[in-house]
Structure formats: C-alpha cells, structure tokens
C-alpha positions as CSV (number, residue, x, y, z in Angstrom):
1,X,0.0,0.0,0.0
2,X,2.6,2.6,0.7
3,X,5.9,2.8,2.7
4,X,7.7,5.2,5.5
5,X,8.9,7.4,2.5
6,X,5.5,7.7,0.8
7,X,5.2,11.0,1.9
8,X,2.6,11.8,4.3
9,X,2.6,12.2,7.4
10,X,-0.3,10.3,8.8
11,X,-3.3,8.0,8.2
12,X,-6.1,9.1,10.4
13,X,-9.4,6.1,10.8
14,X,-12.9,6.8,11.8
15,X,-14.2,4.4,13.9
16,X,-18.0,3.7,13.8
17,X,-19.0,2.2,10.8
18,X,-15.5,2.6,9.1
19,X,-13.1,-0.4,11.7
20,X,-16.5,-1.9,12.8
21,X,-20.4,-2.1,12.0
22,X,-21.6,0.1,15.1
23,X,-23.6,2.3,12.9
24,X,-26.3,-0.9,11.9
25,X,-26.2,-1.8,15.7
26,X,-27.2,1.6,16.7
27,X,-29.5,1.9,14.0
28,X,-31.3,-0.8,15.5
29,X,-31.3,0.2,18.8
30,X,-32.6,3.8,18.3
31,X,-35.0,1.8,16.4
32,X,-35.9,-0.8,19.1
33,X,-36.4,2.5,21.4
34,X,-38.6,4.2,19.2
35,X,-40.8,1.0,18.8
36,X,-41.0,1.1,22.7
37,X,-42.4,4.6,22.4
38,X,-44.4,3.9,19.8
39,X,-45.4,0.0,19.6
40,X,-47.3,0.8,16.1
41,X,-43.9,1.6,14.3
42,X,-41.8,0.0,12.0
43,X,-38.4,-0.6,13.1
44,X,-37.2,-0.3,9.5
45,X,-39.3,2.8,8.4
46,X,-36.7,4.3,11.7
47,X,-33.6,2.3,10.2
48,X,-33.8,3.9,6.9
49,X,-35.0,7.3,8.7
50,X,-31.6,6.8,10.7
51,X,-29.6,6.6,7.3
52,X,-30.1,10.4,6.9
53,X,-28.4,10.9,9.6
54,X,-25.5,9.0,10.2
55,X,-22.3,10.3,11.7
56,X,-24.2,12.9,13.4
57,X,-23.6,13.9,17.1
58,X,-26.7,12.2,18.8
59,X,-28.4,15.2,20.0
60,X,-28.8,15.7,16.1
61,X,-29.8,12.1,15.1
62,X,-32.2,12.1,18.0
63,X,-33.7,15.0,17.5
64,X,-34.0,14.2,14.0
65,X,-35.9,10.9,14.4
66,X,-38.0,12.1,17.6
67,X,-39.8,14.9,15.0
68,X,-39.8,12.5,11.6
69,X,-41.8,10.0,13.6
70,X,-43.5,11.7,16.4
71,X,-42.2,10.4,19.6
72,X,-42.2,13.9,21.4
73,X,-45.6,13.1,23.5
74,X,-44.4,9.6,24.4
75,X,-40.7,10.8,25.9
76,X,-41.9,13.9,27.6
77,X,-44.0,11.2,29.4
78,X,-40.9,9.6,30.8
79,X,-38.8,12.4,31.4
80,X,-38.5,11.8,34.8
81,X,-37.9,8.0,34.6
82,X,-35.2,8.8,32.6
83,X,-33.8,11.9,34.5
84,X,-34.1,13.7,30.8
85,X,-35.0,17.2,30.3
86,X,-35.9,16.9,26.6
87,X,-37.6,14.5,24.5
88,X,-34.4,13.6,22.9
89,X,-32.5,13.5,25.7
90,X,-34.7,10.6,26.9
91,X,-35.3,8.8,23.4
92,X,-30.7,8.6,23.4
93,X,-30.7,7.2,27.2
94,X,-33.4,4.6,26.1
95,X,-30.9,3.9,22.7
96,X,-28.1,3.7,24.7
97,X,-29.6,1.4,27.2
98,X,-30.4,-0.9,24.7
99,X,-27.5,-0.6,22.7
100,X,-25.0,-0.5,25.5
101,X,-26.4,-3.8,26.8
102,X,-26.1,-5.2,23.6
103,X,-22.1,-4.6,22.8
104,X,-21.3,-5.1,26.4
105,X,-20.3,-8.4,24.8
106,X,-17.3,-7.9,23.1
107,X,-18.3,-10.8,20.8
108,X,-20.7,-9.1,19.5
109,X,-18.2,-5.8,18.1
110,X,-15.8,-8.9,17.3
111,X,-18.4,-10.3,14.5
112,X,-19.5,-6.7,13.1
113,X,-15.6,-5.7,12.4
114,X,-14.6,-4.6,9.1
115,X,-12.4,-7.3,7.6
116,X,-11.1,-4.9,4.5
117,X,-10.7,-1.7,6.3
118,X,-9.4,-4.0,9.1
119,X,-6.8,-5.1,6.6
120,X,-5.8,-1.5,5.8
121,X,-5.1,-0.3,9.3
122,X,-3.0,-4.0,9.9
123,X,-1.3,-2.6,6.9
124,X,-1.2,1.1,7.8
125,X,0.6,-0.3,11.4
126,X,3.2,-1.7,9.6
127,X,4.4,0.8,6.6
128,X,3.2,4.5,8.2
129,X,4.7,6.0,11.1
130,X,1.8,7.9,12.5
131,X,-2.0,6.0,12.7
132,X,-4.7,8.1,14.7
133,X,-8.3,7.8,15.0
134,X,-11.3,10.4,14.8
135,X,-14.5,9.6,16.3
136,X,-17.7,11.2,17.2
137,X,-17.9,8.6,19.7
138,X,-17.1,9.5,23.6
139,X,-14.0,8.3,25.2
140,X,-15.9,5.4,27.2
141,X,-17.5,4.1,24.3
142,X,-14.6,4.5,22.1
143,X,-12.4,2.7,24.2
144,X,-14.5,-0.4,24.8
145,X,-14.8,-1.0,21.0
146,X,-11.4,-0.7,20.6
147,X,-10.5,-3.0,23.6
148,X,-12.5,-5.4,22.5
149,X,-11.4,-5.6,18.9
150,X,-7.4,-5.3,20.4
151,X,-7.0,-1.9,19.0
152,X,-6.2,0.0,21.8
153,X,-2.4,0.7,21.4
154,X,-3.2,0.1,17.4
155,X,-3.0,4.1,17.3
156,X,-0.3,7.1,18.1
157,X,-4.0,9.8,18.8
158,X,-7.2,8.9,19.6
159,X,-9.4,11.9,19.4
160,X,-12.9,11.5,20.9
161,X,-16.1,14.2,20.7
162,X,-15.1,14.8,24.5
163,X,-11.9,16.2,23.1
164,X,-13.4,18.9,20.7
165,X,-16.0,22.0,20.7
166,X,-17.5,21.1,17.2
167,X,-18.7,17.6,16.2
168,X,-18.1,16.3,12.6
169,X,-18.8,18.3,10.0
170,X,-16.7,20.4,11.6
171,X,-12.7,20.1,10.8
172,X,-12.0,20.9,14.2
173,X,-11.7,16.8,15.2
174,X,-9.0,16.2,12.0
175,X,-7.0,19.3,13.3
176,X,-7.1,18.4,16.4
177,X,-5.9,14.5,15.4
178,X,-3.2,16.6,13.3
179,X,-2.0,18.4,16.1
180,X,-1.6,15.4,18.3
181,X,0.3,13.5,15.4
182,X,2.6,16.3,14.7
183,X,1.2,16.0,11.2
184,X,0.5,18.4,8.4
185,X,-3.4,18.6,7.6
186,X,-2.3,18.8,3.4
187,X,-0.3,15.1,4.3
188,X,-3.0,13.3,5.8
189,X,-5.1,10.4,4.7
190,X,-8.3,9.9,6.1
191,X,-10.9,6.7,6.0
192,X,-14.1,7.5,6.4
193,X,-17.4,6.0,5.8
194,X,-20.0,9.3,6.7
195,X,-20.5,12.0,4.8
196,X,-20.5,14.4,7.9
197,X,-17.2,13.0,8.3
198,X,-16.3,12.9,4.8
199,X,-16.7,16.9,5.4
200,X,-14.4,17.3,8.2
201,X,-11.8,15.6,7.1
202,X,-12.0,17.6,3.9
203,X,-12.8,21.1,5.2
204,X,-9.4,20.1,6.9
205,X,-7.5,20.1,3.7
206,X,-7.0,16.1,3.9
207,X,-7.1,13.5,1.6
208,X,-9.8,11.3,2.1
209,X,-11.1,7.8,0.9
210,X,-15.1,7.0,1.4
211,X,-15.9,3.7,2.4
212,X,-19.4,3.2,1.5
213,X,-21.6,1.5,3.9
214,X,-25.4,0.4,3.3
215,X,-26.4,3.5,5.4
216,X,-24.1,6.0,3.6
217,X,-23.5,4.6,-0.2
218,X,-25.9,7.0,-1.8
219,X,-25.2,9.8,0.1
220,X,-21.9,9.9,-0.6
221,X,-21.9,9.2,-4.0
222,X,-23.8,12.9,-3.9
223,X,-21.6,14.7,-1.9
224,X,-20.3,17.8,-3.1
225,X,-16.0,17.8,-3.4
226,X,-15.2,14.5,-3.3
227,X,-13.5,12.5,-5.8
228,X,-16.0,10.0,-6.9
229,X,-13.3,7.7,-7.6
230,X,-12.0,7.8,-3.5
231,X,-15.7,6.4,-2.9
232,X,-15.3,2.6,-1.9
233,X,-18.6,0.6,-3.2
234,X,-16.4,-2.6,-3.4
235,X,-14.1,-3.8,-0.6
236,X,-11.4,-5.2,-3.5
237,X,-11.2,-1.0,-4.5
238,X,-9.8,0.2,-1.4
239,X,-6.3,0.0,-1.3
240,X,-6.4,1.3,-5.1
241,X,-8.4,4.2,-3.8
242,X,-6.1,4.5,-0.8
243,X,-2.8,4.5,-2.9
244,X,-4.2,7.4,-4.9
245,X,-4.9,9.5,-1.8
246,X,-1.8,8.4,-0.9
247,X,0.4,9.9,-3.8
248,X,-2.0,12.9,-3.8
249,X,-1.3,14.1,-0.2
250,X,2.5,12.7,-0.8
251,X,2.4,15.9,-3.2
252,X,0.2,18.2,-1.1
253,X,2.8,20.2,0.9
254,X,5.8,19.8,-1.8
C-alpha cells in the first residue's frame, strides 16, 4: 500500500461504521427504542430514517428521528424515569440502554468488524509511522470498541467528541488529530465511511477515501467535493483508492 517514505505524514481512521459495523447496531437500537415509544412503528421505516443521519452527534440524530416519527408526547411522558430534560434526551438514554447492553459483549463488536478496512489499518501499522483515530464517539465508548477488537495501542491519537467543541462536520476533530500527530493537515489520509465526516476531514485540507456502507453509499456518492473515484462501493477498491490519496497528499505540501 505505501511505505515510511510515501510521503505523508499520517493515516487518520474513523471508527464507527468505518473499523467496525456500530452504525447498523445503533441503528437498530434507536430503532428498538422508538418501537418502545411507539409500539405501532416499523423498526425499518426508523432504520432507513436513521440513514439520513448517520455520523451525526446524537443530539442531532435524536432529535432528527423524535420529529420524523412523532415520539415527542411519548418521551416527555418519561422524562422523569429517565432523568431527561428533553424528549431527545430521553429517546438517546433509552438507545443507549439498549444498545449498551447489547455490545457489552465484546463478541458481538468482534463479528461486526470490518475485515477490508481492518486489513488497511494492519497494513497502515506496519508501513506509516503515525496511525490516529477520529471519532464522534465518547472516550468510554470509544475505548471499549477498541479493547474489544485489540485496537487500543493500534494508534499514536485517539481523538474522541469529549476532546473537541465542534462535532463532525466540523474540521475541528482532524485538526485536532493533526496536532496530536505532529502532522500536516495537506499530508494526511483519512478513511471515512460518513458523509459528515467525509466533510471534516475535507474542510481540513485532507485526503480522504469514502468507504461506503449500506447506510451512507448513496449519500456519498452525492456529496459535493469529493472524488468520486476515493468512494469505496467494493471492498477489492480500497487499497487502489487508498494509494491514490496516498500519492495525492505525498504531493500536497511539496
């Protein structure tokens, strides 16, 4: 894939939905909550729904869902249960409830890993000198995913939404990830699979490759400043697509 000369500085990952399929189990679980809210729903109609949304900070993701499908009424009625003040407040603590008890196996994050991006940070460990990781994830959630896929010490940063200000789509994570890398925003790589993240890492003057998931293919394939050819439809196209960004941010800063 590339080597310690290549040229860049650093490869920076996202986490959820990019190393492992955490986006489709919390897709289910903010729709398993909003079935509990509303028994006459349809878990997928909220799947789908969710799709518009991914990547997101989950204030935004909640909200979002609570008004496309009504569920104000039914979470201002447990408010108190759930020691919420908003509607969404209590609709993410119901989510996280269920999906918290759900990965608190680590066998379960173990069989919804990535095997090709997987692949490309065993590579990545091995030929770049810097790795970091960019997630909208909090530290505590971040760090159990990575413990139980045995990628803890896989990375030089971790930067978690605890860290920054702004959430994804603001650059402010990737700068931050930067900094901590002692690494040069033009001669950075970033895998993504979002499109909110797609847009910080490039309104932080990276590189980036998409990898497209079944809850972000078509919206990134419409995104606005992005290569088509750094979006990832197939698994056997990313380390073609990777190579390119590659070269490109090799060349960024010369």
């Amino acid at each position: 894939m590339m080597s310690r000369d290549s040229g860049i500085d650093a490869m920076i990952f996202d986490l959820d939905g990019t190393l492992v399929q955490t986006e489709k189990l919390k897709a289910q679980a903010y729709a398993e909550a909003a079935v509990e809210l509303c028994p006459g729903l349809d878990e997928e109609d909220v799947v789908e729904a969710f799709k518009d949304v991914v990547g997101g900070t989950r204030r935004d993701v909640a909200t979002h869902l609570v008004e496309r499908f009504g569920l104000q009424e039914a979470a201002r009625a447990r408010l108190v249960e759930f020691e919420a003040d908003e509607p969404w407040q209590m609709y993410v603590r119901l989510r996280l409830q269920i999906y918290e008890e759900r990965v608190s196996d680590p066998e379960v994050l173990r069989s919804h890993r990535w095997g090709h991006t997987g692949a490309l940070l065993e590579s990545a460990r091995s030929s770049c000198q810097r790795l970091g990781l960019a997630t909208s994830s909090q530290w505590t959630q971040a760090r159990h995913v990575l413990e139980s896929l045995d990628l803890l010490e896989a990375f030089h940063a971790v930067v978690t939404d605890d860290d920054v200000e702004n959430s994804k789509p603001d650059p402010e994570i990737y700068l931050l990830a930067a900094e901590k890398l002692g690494a040069r925003p033009k001669r950075c790589v970033v895998v993504e699979d979002s499109p909110t993240g797609v847009r910080a890492a490039l309104a932080a003057g990276m590189e980036v490759v998409a990898v497209a998931t079944e809850f972000t293919r078509s919206r990134l394939h419409d995104l606005d400043g992005l290569d088509p050819a750094r979006v990832v439809d197939d698994p056997a196209d990313l380390l073609p697509a990777v190579s390119a960004a590659v070269s490109a941010a090799g060349r960024g800063a010369s």
